[in-house]
One Martini backbone bead per residue (centre of mass of N, CA, C, O) as a GRO file, in nm:
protein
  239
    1UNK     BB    1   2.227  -4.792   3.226
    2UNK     BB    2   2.343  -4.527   3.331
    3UNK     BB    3   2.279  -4.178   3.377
    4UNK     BB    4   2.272  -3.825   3.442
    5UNK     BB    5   2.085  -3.600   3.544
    6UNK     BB    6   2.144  -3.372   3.322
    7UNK     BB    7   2.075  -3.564   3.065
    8UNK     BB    8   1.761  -3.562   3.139
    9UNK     BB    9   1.690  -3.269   3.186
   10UNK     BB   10   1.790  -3.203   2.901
   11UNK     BB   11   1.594  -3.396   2.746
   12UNK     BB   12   1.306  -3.284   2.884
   13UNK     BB   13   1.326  -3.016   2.787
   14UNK     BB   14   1.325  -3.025   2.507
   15UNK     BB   15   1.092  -3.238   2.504
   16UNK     BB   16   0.901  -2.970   2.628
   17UNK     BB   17   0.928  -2.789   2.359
   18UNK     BB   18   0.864  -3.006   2.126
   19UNK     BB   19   0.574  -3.040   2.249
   20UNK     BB   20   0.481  -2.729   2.216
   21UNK     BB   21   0.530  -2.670   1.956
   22UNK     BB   22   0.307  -2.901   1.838
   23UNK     BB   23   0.078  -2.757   1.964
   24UNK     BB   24   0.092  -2.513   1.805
   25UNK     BB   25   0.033  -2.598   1.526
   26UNK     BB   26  -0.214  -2.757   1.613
   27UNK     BB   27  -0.378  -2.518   1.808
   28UNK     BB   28  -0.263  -2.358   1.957
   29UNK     BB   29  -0.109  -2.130   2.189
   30UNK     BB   30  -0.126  -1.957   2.468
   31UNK     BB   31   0.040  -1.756   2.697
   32UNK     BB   32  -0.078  -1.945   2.930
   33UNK     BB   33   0.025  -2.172   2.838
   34UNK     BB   34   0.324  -2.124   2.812
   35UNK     BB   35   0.360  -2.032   3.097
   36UNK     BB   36   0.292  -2.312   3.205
   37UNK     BB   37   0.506  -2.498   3.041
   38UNK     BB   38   0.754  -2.380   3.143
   39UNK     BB   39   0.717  -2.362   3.455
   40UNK     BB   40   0.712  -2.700   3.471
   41UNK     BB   41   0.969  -2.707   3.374
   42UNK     BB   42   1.155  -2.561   3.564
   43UNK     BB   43   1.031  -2.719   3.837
   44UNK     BB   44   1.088  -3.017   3.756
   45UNK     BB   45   1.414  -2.950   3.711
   46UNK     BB   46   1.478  -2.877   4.009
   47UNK     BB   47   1.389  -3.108   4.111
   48UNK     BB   48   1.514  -3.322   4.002
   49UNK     BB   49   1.788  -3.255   4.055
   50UNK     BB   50   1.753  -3.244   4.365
   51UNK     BB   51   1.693  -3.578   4.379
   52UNK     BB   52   1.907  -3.647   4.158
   53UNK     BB   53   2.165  -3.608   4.309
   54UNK     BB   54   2.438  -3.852   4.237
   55UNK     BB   55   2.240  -3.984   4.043
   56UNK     BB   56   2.172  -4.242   3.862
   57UNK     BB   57   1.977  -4.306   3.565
   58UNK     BB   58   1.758  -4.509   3.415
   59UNK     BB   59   1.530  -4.636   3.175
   60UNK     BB   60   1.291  -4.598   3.338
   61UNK     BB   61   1.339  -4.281   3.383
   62UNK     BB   62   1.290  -4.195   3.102
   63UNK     BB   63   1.008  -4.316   3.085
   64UNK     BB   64   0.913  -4.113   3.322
   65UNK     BB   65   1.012  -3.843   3.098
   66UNK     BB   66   0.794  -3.865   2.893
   67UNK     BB   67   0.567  -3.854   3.068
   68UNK     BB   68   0.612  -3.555   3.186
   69UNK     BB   69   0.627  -3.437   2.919
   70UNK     BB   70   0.288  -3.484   2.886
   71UNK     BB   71   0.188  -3.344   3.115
   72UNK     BB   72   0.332  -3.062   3.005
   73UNK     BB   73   0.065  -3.067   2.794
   74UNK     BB   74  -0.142  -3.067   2.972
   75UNK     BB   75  -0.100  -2.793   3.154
   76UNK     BB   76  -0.115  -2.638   2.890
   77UNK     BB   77  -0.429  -2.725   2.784
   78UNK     BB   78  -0.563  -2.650   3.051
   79UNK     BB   79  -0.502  -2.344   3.086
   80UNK     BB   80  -0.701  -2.313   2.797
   81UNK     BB   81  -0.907  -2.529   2.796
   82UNK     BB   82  -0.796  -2.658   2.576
   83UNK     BB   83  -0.855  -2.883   2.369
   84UNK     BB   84  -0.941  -3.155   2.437
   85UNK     BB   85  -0.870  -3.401   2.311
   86UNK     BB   86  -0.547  -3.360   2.327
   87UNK     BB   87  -0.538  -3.384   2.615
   88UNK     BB   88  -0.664  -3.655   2.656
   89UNK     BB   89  -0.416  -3.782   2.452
   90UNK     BB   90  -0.197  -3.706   2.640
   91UNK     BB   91  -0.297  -3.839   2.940
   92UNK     BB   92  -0.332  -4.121   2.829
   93UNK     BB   93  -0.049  -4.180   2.780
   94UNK     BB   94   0.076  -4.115   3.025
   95UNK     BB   95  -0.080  -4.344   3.168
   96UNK     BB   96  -0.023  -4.577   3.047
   97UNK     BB   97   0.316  -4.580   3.051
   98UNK     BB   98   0.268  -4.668   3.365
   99UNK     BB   99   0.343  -4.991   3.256
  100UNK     BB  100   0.655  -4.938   3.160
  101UNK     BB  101   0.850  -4.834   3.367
  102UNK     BB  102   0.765  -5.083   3.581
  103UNK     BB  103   0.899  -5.318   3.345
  104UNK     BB  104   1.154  -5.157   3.273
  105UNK     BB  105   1.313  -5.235   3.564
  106UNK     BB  106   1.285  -5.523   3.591
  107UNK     BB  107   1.421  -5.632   3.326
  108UNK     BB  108   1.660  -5.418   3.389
  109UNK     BB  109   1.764  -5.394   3.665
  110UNK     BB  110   1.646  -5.080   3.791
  111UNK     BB  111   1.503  -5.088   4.057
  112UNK     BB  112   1.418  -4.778   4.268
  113UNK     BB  113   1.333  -4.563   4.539
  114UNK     BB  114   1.333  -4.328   4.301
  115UNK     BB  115   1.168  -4.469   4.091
  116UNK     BB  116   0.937  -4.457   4.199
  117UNK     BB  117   0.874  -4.166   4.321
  118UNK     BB  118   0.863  -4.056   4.036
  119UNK     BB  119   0.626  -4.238   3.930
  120UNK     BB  120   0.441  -4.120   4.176
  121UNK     BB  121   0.445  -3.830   4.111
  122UNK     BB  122   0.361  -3.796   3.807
  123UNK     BB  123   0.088  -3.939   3.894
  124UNK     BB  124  -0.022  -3.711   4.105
  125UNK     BB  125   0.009  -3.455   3.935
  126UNK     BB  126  -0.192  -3.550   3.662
  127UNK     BB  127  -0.442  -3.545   3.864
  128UNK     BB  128  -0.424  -3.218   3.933
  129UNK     BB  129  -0.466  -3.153   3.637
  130UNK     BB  130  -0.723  -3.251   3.574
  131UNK     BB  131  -0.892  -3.191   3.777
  132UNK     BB  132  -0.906  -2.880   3.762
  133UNK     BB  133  -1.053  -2.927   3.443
  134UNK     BB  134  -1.291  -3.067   3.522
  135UNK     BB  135  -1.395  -2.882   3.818
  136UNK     BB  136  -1.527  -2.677   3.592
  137UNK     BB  137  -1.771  -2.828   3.529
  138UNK     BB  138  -1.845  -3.025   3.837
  139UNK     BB  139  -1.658  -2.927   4.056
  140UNK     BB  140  -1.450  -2.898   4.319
  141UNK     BB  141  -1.457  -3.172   4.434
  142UNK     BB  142  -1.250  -3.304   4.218
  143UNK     BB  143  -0.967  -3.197   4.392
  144UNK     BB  144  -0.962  -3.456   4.566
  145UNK     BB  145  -0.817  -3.657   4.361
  146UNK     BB  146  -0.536  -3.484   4.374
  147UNK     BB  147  -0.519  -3.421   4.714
  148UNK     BB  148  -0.479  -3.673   4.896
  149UNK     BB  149  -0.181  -3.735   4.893
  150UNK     BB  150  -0.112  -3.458   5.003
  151UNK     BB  151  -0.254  -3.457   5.274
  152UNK     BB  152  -0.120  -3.673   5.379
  153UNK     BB  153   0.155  -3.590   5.387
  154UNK     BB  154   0.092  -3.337   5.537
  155UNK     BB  155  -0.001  -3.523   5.802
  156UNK     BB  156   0.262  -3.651   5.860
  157UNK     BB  157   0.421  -3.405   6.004
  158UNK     BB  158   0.225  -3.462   6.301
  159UNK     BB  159   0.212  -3.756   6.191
  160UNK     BB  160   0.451  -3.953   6.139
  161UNK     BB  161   0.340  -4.247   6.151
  162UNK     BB  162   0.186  -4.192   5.817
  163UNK     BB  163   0.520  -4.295   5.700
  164UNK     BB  164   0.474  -4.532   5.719
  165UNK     BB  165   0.494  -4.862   5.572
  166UNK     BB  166   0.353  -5.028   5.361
  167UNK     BB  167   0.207  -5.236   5.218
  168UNK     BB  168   0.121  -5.461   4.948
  169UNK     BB  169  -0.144  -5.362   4.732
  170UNK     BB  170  -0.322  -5.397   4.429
  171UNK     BB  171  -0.546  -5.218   4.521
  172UNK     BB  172  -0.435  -4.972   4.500
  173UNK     BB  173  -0.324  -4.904   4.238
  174UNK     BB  174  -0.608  -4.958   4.105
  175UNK     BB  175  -0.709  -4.717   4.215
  176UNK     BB  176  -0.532  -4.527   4.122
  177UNK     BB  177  -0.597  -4.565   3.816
  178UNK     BB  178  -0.878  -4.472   3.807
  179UNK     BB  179  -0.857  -4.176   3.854
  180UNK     BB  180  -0.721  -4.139   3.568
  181UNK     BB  181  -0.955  -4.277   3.369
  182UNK     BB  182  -1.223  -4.079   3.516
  183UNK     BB  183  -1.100  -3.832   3.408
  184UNK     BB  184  -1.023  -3.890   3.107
  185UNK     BB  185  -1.315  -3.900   3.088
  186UNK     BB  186  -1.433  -3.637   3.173
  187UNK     BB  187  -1.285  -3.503   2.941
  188UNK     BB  188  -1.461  -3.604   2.732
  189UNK     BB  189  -1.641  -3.455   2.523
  190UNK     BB  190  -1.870  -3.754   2.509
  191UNK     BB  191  -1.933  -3.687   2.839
  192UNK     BB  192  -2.180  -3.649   3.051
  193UNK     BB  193  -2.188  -3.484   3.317
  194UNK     BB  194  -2.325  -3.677   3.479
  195UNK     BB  195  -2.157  -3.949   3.414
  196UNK     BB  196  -1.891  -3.778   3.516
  197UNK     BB  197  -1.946  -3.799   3.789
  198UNK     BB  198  -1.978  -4.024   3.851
  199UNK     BB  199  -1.763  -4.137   3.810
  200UNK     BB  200  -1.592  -3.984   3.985
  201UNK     BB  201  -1.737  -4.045   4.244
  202UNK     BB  202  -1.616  -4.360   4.238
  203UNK     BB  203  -1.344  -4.277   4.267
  204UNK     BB  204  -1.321  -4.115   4.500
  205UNK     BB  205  -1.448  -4.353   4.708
  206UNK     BB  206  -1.210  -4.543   4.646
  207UNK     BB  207  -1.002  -4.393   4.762
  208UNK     BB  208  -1.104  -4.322   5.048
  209UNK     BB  209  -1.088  -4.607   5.129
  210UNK     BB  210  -0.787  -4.668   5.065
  211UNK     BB  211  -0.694  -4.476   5.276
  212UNK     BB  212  -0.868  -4.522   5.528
  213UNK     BB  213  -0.718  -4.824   5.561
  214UNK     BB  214  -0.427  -4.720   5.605
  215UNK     BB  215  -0.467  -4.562   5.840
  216UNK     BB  216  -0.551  -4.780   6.003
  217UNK     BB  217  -0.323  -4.923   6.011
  218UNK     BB  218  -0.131  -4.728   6.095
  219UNK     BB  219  -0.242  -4.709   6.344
  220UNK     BB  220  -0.259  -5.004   6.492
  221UNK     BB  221   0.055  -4.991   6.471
  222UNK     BB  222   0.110  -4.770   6.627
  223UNK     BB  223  -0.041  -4.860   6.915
  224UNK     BB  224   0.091  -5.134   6.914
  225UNK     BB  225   0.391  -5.060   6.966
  226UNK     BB  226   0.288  -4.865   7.235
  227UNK     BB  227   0.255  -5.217   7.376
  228UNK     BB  228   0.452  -5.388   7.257
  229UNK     BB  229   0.527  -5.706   7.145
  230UNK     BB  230   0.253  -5.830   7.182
  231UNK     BB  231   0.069  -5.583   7.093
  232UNK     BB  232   0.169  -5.603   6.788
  233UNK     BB  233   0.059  -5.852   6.718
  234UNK     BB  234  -0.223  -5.804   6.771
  235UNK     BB  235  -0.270  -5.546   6.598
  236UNK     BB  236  -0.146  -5.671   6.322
  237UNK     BB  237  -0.402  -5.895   6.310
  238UNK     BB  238  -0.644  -5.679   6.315
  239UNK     BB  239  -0.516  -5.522   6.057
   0.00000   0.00000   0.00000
């Protein structure tokens, strides 16, 4: 059963709200964080309403809407640089979740391209905002970790070739979620600052190789068909 966008938003914000009072009670917020779990809230929500305005919501995007507002507090404390623990266990939970919001999609039959869009927006997102609190540490080159998928879109802009559909690779997935593993292994203060760039160093390798091959398929594929169909399946065999 679907929901109209305004109660999803509605519920959002409140439970964005009441994690941030708990989180102020429990560790203290500054008004650094309160200031930035506010603005995420603010533009979250009005980013949803214009993306899913006329679309009803079913069960899957409310647990993406859980993630979101977990997010939410990884960004308060992000802001104010920690305390770690809180952050970690937050965004552990963010990151685990998605597993559940794609397995209640398939069960209750409601998965949709706006929600799966949804549910990859919010695993992007919670990437940069990792990123951003580690590369504090361990310095800027971290940020390529949540970039990489911006960057990759902005590219589609003058290249629209780089937009078209990818096949579907269980390896990309694997690669998506080790990025969000390493970020939240290198944020947990019992991991020594060595051992946290290699990980985040090896997940980043995977990262851009995995980028790597699919530009690869998407230009043999923008090639072949610029040589008609019979080009096209020669391109797409090599591809």
């Amino acid at each position: 059963m679907s929901e109209t966008p305004v109660r999803w938003i509605a519920a959002g914000a409140a439970g964005q709200a009441a994690l941030l009072a708990a989180l102020h009670a429990w560790v203290g917020l500054a008004p650094s964080a309160w200031a930035a779990g506010s603005l995420y809230t603010l533009v979250g929500a009005c980013l949803l309403g214009w993306a899913a305005h006329g679309r009803g919501l079913g069960p899957a995007d409310a647990v993406t809407t859980m993630r979101a507002v977990l997010v939410g507090g990884v960004v308060a404390l992000a802001a104010q640089g920690g305390p770690a623990w809180p952050l970690v266990a937050l965004a552990a939970l963010a990151l685990a979740l998605d597993l559940v919001d794609g397995l209640v999609a398939r069960r209750t039959g409601t998965a949709t391209a706006f929600g799966a869009r949804y549910d990859m927006e919010v695993d992007a997102f919670v990437l940069v905002v990792l990123g951003v609190h580690v590369a504090a540490d361990l310095g800027a080159w971290v940020l390529l970790v949540g970039a990489a998928r911006y960057v990759f879109w902005a590219a589609s802009v003058p290249w629209p070739w780089l937009a078209a559909p990818l096949p579907e690779r269980r390896s990309r997935k694997v690669v998506a979620a080790v990025q969000g593993v390493a970020l939240v292994a290198a944020a947990a203060p019992v991991v020594p600052a060595p051992a946290a760039a290699a990980l985040v160093g090896s997940a980043l390798a995977a990262l851009v190789w995995s980028f790597g091959r699919d530009v690869r398929w998407l230009l043999v594929r923008h090639r072949a068909r610029g040589r008609g169909p019979a080009g096209a399946v020669q391109g797409l065999l090599r591809g």
